[in-house]
C-alpha positions in Angstrom: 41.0 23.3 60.7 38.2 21.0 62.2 37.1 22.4 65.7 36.8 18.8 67.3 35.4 21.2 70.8 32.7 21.8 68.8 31.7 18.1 67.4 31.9 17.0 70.7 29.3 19.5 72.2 27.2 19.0 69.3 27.0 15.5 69.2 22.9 15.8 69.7 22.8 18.2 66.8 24.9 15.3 64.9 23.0 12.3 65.8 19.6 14.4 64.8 21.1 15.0 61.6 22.0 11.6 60.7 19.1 10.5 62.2 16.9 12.5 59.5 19.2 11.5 56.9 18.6 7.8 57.7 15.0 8.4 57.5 14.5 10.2 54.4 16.6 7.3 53.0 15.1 4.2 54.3 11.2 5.9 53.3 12.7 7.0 50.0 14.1 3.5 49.2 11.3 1.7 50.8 8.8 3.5 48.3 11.0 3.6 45.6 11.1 -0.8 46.0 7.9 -1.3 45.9 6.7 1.2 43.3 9.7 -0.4 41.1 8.8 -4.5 42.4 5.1 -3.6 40.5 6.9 -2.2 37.5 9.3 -4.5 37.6 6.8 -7.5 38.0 4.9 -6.1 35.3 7.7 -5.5 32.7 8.8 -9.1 32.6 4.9 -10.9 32.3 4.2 -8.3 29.6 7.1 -7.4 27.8 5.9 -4.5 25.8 5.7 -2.7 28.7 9.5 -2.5 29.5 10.3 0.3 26.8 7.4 2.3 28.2 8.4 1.9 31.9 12.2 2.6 31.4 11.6 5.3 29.6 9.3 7.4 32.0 11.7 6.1 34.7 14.7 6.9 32.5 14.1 10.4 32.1 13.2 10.9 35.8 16.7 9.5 36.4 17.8 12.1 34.4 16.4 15.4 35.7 19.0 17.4 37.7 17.7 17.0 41.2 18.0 20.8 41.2 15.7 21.1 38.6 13.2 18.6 39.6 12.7 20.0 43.3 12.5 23.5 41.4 9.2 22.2 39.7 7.9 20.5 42.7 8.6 23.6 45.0 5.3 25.4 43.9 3.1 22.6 44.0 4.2 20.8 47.1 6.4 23.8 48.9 9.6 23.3 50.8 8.3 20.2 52.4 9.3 16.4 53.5 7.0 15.1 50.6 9.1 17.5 47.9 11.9 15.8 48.9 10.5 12.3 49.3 8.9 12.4 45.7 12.2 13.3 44.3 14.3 11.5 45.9 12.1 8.1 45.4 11.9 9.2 41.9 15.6 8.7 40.8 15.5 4.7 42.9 12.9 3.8 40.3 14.8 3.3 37.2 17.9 2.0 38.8 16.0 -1.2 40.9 13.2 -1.7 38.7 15.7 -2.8 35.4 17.5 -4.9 38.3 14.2 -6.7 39.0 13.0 -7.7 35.5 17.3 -8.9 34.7 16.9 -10.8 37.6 13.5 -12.5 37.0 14.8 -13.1 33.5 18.2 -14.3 34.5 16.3 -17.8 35.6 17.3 -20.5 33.9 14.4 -21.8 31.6 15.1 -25.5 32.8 14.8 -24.3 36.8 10.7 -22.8 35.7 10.2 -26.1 33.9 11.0 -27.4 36.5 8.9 -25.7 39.0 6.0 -26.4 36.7 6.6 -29.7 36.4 6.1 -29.6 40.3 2.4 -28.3 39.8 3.6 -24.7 41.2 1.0 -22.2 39.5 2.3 -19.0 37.8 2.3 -16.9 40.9 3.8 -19.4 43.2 6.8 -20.1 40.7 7.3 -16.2 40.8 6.7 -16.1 44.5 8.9 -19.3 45.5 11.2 -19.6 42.8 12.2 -16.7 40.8 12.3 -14.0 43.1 14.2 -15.9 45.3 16.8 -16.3 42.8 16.2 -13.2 41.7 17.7 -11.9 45.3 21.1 -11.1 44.4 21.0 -8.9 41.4 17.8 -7.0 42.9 20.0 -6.4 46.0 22.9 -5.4 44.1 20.3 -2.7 42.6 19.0 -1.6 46.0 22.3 -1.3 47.1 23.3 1.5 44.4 20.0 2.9 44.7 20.7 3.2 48.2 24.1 4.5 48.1 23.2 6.8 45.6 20.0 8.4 47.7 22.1 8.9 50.5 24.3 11.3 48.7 20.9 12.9 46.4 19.8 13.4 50.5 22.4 16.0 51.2 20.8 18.1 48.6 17.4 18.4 49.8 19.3 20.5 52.1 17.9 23.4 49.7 14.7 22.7 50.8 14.6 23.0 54.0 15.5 18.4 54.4 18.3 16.9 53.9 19.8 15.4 57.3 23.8 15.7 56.9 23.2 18.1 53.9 22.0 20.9 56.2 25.3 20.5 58.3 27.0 20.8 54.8 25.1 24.1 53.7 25.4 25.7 57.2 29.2 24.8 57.5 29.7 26.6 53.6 27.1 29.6 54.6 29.1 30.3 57.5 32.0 30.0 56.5 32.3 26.8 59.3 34.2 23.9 57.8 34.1 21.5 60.9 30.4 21.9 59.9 31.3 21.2 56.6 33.5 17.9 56.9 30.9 16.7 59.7 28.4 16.9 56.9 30.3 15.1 54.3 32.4 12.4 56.5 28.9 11.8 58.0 27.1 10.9 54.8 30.4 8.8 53.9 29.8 6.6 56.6 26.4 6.3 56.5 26.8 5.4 52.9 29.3 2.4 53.2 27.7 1.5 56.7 23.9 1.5 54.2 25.5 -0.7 51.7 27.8 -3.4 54.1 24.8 -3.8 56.0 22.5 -4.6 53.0 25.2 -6.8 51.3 24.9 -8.8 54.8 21.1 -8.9 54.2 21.5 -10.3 51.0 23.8 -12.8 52.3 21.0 -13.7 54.9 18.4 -14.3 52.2 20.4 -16.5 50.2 21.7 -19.1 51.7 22.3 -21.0 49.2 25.0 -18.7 47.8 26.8 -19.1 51.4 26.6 -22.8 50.6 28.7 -22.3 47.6 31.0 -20.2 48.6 31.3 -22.9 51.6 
């Protein structure tokens, strides 16, 4: 049975939780996008780099998060940059693959055209391809996003993880209203995460609304 008495004289508890979830998202994320936009960047102007960078990426993607904090643990202790370094770790290979399809996905004649304008190299990238580029590097920020949120819960283990300690305490003690808090709680913040990001996208390419329109 959920114990709504006690959600409702814990709601400071709650919101502190979900506040440090948030956090250790957005920084993971944030990090993770700008370590993956180099990468990314990097892959599609020298394309023997690509195999490389996936597959160093790749099989971070794969280590059980688990596993991964196990080996951080004695190096960096049960600390906020254990968790960060993992947890930025498995956004890499996800967005970075989303950047270099999207850079690729312009159409030749659009960079001929850009060219043909007297736009150099970087202000093509910067003004033309990125740009375009907005949608599919969303929709990879988005899942990398999503799927953060949930890796979050786990750095419960370590002494982190926002919603995931209400999840660990409510199955410690036996405490389920802990327990669905914990879970409903990263539901939410994982469909409110990606609604608001598919209306950033929106916002950054107008020119989509004008379609649609």
């Amino acid at each position: 049975m959920i114990d709504v008495g006690w959600i409702a004289g814990h709601l400071g508890t709650i919101g502190g939780s979900a506040w440090e979830h948030v956090v250790l998202t957005v920084v993971a994320v944030g990090v993770g996008f700008a370590i993956s936009l180099v990468l990314g960047l990097l892959a599609s102007r020298l394309r023997w780099t690509y195999g490389p960078i996936t597959a160093v990426t790749g099989l971070m993607y794969t280590i059980p998060s688990l596993a991964l904090f196990a080996i951080l643990v004695p190096y960096t202790g049960f600390s906020l940059l254990t968790a960060e370094i993992g947890l930025v770790s498995y956004t890499l290979l996800i967005i970075t693959r989303n950047i270099v399809v999207g850079v690729d996905g312009v159409a030749p004649e659009i960079r001929e055209a850009a060219a043909a304008m007297g736009l150099t190299r970087r202000q093509q990238l910067l003004r033309v391809e990125l740009p375009l580029a907005v949608p599919v590097i969303m929709a990879g920020v988005r899942v990398a996003t999503v799927t953060t949120i949930g890796l979050v819960t786990v750095t419960a283990l370590i002494g982190q993880g926002g919603l995931g300690q209400q999840i660990l305490l409510g199955y410690q003690l036996q405490f389920p209203t802990r327990f669905f808090v914990g879970v409903v709680g990263s539901v939410i913040l994982a469909v409110g995460a990606d609604l608001g990001l598919l209306r950033l996208q929106r916002w950054l390419t107008p020119w989509e609304r004008a379609k649609v329109g």
